[in-house]
N, CA, C and O of each residue as an XYZ file, in Angstrom:
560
protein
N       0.816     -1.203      0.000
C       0.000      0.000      0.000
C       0.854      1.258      0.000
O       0.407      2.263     -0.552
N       1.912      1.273      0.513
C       2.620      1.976      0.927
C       3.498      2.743     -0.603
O       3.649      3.914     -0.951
N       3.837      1.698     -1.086
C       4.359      1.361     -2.312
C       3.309      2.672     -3.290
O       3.565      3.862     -3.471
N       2.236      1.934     -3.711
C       1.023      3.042     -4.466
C       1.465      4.567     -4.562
O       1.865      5.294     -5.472
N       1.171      4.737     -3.007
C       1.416      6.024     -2.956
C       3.009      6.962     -2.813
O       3.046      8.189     -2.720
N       3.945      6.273     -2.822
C       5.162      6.820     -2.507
C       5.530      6.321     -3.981
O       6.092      7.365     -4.311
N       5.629      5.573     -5.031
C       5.630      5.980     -6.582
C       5.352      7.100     -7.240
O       6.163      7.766     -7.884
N       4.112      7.343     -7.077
C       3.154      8.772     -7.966
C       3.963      9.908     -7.455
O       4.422     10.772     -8.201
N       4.173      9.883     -5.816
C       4.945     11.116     -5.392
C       6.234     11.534     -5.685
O       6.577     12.714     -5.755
N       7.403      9.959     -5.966
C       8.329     10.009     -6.600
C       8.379     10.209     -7.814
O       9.485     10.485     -8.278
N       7.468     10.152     -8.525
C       7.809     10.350    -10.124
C       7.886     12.410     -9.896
O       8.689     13.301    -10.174
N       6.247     12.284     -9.111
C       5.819     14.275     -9.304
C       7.335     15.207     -8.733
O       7.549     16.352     -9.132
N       8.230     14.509     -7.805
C       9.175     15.175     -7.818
C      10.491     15.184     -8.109
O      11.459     15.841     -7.729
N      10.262     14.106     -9.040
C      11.891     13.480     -9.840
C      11.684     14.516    -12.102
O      12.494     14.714    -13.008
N       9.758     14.881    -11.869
C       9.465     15.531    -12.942
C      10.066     16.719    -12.864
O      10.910     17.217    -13.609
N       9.358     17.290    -11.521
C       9.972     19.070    -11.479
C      11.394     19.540    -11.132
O      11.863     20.677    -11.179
N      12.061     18.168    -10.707
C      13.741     18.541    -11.000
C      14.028     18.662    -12.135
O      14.657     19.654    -12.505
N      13.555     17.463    -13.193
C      13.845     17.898    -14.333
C      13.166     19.223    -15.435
O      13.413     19.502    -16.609
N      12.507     19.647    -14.719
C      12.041     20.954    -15.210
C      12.905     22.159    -15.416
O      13.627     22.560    -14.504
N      12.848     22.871    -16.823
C      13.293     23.790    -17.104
C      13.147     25.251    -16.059
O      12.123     25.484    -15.417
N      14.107     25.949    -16.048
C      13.834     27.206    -15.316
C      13.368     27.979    -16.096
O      13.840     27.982    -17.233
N      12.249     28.928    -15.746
C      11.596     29.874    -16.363
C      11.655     31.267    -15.538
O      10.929     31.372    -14.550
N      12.249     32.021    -15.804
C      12.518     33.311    -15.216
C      12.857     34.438    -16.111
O      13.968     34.833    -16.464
N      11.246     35.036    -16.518
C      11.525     35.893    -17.453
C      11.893     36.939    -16.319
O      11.840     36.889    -15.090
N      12.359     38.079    -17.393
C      12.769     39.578    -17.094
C      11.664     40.015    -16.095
O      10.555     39.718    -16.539
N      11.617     40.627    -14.882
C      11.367     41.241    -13.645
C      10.353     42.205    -14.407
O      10.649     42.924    -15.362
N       8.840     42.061    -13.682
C       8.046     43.149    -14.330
C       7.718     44.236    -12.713
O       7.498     43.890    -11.553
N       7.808     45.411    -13.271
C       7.661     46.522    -12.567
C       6.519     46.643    -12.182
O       5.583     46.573    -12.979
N       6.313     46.886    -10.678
C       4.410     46.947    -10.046
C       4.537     48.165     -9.475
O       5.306     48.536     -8.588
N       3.536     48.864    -10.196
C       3.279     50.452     -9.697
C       1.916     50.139     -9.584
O       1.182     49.884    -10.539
N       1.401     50.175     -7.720
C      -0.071     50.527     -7.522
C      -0.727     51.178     -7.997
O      -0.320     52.295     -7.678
N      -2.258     51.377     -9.127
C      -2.770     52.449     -9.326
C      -4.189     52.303     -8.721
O      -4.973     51.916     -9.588
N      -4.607     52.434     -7.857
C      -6.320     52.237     -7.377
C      -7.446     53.386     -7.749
O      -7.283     54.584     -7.514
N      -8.394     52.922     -8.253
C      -9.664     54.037     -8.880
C     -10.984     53.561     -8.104
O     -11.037     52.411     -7.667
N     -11.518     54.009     -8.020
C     -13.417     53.612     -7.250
C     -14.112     53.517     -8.264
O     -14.412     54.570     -8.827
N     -14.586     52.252     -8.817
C     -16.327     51.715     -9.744
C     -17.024     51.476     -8.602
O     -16.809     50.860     -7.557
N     -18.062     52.225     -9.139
C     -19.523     51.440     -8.577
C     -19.097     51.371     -7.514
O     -18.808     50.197     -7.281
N     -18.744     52.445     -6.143
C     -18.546     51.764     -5.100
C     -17.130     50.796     -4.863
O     -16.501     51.136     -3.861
N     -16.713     49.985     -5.405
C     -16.000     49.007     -4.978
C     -14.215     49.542     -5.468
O     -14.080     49.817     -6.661
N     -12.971     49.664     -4.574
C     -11.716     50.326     -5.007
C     -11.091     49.186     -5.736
O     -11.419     48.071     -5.329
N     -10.262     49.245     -6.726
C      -9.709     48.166     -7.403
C      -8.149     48.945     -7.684
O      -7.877     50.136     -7.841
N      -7.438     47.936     -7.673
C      -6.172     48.672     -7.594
C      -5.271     47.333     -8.547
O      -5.157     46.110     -8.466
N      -4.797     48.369     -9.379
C      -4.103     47.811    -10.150
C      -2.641     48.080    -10.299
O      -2.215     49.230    -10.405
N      -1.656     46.728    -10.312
C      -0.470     47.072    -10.390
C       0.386     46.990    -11.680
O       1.616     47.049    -11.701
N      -0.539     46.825    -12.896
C       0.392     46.729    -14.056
C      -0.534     47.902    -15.194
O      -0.660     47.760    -16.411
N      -1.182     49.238    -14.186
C      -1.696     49.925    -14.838
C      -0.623     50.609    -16.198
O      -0.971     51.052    -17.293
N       0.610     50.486    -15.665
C       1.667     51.431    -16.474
C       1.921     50.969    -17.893
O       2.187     51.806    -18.755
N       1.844     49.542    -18.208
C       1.540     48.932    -19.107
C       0.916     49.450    -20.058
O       1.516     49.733    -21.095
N      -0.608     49.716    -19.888
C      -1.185     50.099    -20.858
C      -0.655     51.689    -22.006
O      -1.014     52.053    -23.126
N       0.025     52.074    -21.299
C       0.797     53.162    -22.460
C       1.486     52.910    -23.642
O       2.542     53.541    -23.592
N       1.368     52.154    -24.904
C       2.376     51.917    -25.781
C       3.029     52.745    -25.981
O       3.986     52.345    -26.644
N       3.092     54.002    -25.732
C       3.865     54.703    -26.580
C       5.299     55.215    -25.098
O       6.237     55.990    -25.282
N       5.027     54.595    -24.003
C       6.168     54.687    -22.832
C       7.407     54.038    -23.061
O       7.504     52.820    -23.211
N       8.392     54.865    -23.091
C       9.741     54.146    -23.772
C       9.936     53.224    -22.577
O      10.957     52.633    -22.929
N       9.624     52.745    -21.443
C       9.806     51.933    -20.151
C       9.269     50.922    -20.967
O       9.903     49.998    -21.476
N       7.662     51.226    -21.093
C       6.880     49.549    -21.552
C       7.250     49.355    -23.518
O       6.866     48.366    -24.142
N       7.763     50.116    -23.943
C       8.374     49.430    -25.227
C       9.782     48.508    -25.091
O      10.150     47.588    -25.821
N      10.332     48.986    -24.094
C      11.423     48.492    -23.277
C      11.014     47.277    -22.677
O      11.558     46.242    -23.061
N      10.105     47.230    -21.759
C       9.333     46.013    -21.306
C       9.606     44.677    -21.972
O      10.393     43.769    -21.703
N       8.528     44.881    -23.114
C       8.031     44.449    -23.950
C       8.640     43.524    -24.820
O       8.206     42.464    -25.272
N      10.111     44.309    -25.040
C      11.153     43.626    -26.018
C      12.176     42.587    -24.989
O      12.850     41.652    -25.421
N      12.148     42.728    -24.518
C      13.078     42.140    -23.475
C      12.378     40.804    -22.956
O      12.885     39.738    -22.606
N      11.020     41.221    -23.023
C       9.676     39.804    -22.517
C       9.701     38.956    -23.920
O       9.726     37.726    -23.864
N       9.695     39.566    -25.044
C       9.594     39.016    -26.355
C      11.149     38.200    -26.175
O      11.303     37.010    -25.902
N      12.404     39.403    -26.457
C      13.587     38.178    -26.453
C      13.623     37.485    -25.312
O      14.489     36.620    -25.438
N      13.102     37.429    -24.230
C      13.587     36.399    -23.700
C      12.878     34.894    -23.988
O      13.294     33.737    -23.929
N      11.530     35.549    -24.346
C      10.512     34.276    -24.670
C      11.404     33.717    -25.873
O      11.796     32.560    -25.713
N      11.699     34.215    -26.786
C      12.182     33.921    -28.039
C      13.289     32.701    -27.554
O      13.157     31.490    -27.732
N      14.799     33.653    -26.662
C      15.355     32.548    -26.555
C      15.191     31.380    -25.581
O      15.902     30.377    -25.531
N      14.061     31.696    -24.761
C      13.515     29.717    -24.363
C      13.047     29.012    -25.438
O      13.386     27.844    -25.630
N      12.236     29.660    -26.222
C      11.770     28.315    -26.926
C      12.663     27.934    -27.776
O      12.707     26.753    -28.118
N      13.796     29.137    -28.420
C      15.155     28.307    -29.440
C      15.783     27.179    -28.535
O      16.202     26.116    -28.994
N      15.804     27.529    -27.178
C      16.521     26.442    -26.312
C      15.999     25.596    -25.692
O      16.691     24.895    -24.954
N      14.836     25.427    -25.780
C      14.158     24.253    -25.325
C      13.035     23.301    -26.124
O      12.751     22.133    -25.856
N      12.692     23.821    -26.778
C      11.948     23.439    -28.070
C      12.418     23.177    -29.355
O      12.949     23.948    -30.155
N      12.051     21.517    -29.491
C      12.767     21.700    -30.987
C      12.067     21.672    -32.060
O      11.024     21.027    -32.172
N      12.668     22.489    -33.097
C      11.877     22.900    -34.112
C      11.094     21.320    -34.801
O      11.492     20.156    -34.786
N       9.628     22.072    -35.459
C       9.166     20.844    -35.793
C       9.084     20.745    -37.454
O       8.632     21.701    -38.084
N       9.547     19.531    -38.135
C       9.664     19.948    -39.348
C       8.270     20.012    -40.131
O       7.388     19.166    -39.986
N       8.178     21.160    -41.011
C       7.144     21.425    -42.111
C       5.970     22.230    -41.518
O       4.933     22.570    -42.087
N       6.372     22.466    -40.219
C       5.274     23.042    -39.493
C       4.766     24.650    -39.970
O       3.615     25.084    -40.025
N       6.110     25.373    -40.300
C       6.009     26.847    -41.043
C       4.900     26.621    -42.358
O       3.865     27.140    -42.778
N       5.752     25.588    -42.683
C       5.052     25.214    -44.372
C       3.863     25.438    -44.004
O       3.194     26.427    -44.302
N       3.420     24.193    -43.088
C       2.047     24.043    -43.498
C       1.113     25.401    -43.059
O       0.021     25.641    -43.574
N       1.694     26.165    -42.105
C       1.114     27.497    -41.754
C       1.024     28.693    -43.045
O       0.191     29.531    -43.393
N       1.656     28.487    -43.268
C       1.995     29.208    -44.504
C       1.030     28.807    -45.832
O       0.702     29.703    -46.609
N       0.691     27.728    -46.004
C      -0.008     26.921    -46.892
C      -1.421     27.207    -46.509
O      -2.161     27.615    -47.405
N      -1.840     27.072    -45.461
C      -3.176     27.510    -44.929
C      -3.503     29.083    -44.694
O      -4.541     29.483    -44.166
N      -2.555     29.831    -45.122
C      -2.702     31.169    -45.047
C      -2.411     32.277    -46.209
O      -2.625     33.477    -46.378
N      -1.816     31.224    -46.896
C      -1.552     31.959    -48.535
C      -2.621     31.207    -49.097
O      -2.275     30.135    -49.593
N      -3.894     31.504    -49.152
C      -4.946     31.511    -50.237
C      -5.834     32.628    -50.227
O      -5.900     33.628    -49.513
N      -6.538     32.185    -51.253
C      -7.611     33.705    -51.529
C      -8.973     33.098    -50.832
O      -9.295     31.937    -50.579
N      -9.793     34.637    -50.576
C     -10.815     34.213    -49.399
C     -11.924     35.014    -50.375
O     -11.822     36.141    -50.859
N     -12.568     34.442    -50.447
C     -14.305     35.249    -51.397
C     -14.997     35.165    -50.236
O     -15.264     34.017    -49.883
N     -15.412     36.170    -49.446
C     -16.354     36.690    -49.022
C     -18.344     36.758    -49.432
O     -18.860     37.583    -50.187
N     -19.072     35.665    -48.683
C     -20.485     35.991    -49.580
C     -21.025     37.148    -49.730
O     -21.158     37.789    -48.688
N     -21.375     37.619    -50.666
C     -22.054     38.932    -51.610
C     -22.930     39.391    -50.028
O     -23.099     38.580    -49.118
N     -23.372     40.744    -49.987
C     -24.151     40.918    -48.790
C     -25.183     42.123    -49.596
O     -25.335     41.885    -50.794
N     -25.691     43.012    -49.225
C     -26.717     43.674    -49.697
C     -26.813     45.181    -48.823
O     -26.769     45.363    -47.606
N     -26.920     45.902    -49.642
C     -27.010     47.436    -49.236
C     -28.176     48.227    -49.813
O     -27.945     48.892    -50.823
N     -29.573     48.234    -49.219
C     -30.260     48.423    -50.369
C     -30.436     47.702    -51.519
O     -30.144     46.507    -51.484
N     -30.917     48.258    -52.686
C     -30.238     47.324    -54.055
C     -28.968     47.051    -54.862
O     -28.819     46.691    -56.030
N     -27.902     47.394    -53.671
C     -26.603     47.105    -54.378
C     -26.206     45.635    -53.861
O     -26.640     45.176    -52.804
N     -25.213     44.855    -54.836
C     -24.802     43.800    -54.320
C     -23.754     44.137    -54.003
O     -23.386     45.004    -54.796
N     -22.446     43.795    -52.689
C     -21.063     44.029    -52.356
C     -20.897     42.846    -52.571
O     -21.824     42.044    -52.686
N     -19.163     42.445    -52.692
C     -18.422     41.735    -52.885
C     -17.300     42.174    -52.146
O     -16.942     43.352    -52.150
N     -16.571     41.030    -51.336
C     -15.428     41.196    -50.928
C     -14.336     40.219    -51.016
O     -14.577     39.147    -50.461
N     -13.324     40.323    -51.519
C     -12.290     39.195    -51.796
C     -10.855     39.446    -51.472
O     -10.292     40.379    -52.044
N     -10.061     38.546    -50.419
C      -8.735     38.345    -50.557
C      -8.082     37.707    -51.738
O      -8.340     36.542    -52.040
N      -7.106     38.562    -52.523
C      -6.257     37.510    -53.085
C      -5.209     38.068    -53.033
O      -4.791     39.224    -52.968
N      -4.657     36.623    -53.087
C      -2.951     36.432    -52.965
C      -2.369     36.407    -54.632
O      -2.799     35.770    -55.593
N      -1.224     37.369    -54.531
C      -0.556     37.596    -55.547
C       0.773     37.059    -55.277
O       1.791     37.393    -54.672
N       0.383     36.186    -55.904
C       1.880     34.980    -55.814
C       3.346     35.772    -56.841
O       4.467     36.070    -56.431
N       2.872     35.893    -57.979
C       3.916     36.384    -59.049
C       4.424     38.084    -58.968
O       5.416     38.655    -59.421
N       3.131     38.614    -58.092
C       4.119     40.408    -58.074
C       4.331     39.936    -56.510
O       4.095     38.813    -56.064
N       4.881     41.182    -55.722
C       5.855     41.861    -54.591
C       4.694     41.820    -53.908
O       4.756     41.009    -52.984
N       3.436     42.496    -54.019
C       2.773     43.071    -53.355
C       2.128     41.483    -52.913
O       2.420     40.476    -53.559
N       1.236     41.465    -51.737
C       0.880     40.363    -50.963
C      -0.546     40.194    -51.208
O      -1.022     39.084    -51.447
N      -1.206     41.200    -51.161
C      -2.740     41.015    -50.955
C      -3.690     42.103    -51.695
O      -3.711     43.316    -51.483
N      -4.398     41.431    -52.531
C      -5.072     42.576    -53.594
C      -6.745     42.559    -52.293
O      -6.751     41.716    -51.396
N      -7.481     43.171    -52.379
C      -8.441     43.398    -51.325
C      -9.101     44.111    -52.362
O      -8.599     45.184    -52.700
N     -10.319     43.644    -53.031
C     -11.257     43.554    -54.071
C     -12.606     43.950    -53.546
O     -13.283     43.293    -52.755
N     -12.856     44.894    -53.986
C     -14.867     45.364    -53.166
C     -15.585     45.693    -54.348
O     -15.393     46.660    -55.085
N     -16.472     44.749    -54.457
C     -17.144     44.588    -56.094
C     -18.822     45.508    -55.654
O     -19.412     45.088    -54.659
N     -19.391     46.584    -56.368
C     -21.161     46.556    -56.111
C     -21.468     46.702    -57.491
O     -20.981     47.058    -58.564
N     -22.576     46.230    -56.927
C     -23.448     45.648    -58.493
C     -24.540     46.159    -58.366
O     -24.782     46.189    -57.160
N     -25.673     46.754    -59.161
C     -26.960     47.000    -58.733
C     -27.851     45.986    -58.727
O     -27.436     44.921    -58.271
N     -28.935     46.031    -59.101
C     -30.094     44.895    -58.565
C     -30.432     44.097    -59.765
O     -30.876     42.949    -59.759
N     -30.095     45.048    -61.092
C     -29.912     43.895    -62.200
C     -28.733     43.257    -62.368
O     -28.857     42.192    -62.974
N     -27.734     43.510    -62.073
C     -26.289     43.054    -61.941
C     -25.488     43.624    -62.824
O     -24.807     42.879    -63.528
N     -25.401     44.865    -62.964
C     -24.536     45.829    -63.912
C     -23.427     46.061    -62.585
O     -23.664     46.090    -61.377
N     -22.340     46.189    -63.212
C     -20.851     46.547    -62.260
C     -21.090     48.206    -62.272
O     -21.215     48.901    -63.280
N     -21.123     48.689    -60.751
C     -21.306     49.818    -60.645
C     -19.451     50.179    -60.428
O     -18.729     50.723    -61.263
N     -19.055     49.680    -59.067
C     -17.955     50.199    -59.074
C     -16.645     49.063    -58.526
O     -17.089     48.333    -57.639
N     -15.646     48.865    -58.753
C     -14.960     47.946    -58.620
C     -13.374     48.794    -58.063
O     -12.652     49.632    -58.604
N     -13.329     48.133    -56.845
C     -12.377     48.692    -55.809
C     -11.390     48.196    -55.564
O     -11.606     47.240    -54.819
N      -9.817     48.375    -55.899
C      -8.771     47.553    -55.592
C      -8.157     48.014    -54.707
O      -8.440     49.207    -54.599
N      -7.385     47.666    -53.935
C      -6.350     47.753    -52.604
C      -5.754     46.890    -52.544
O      -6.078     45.707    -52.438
N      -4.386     47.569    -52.630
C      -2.769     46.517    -52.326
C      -2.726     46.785    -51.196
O      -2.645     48.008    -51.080
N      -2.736     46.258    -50.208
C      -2.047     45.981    -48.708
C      -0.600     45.891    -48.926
O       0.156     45.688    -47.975
């Protein structure tokens, strides 16, 4: 009986020795507390929300490289995995026709494989007999 239970416990702490250390970069806690409705809430990662604070662009990059280099060092790459992301995300998307009044819209992604540019963004209206009123291109 004894046995049962002193296994499971030996494995759970022979796992978290072998566990990686995770110690990202030190995040900064500045109290900010406001009153809703009655109730005070106080927040310590209010400072955050500023993108444009050279501190939290600073933050930010330092949280990114460090994430970056755990997973180069602990994760190994998996093969074809980009591919296939890539494969499921380079196609064209037709949008169903929707209605404005008596105009018909159209909306379409396509991928331009052979020029530079990435994404043509197509907005078709039609009137109610189906004459092309106006036809809208955008390179992203």
């Amino acid at each position: 009986m004894k046995t049962y239970i002193f296994l499971p416990i030996l494995f759970i702490f022979t796992m978290t020795m072998n566990a990686q250390r995770f110690n990202p970069p030190a995040t900064k806690q500045t109290s900010v507390s406001e009153t809703l409705h009655g109730k005070t809430l106080i927040d310590k990662y209010r400072w955050l929300e500023d993108k444009t604070n050279p501190e939290v662009i600073s933050w930010t990059r330092s949280q990114h490289d460090y994430t970056l280099e755990y997973i180069h060092k602990n994760m190994p790459e998996i093969n074809g995995l980009r591919d296939e992301f890539i494969h499921y995300l380079d196609r064209d998307i037709k949008g169903a026709p929707f209605f404005i009044g008596n105009r018909s819209i159209s909306i379409e992604l396509l991928m331009l494989k052979p020029v530079n540019r990435k994404v043509l963004f197509l907005i078709t209206l039609m009137d109610s007999i189906g004459l092309l009123i106006k036809n809208t291109h955008i390179f992203l």
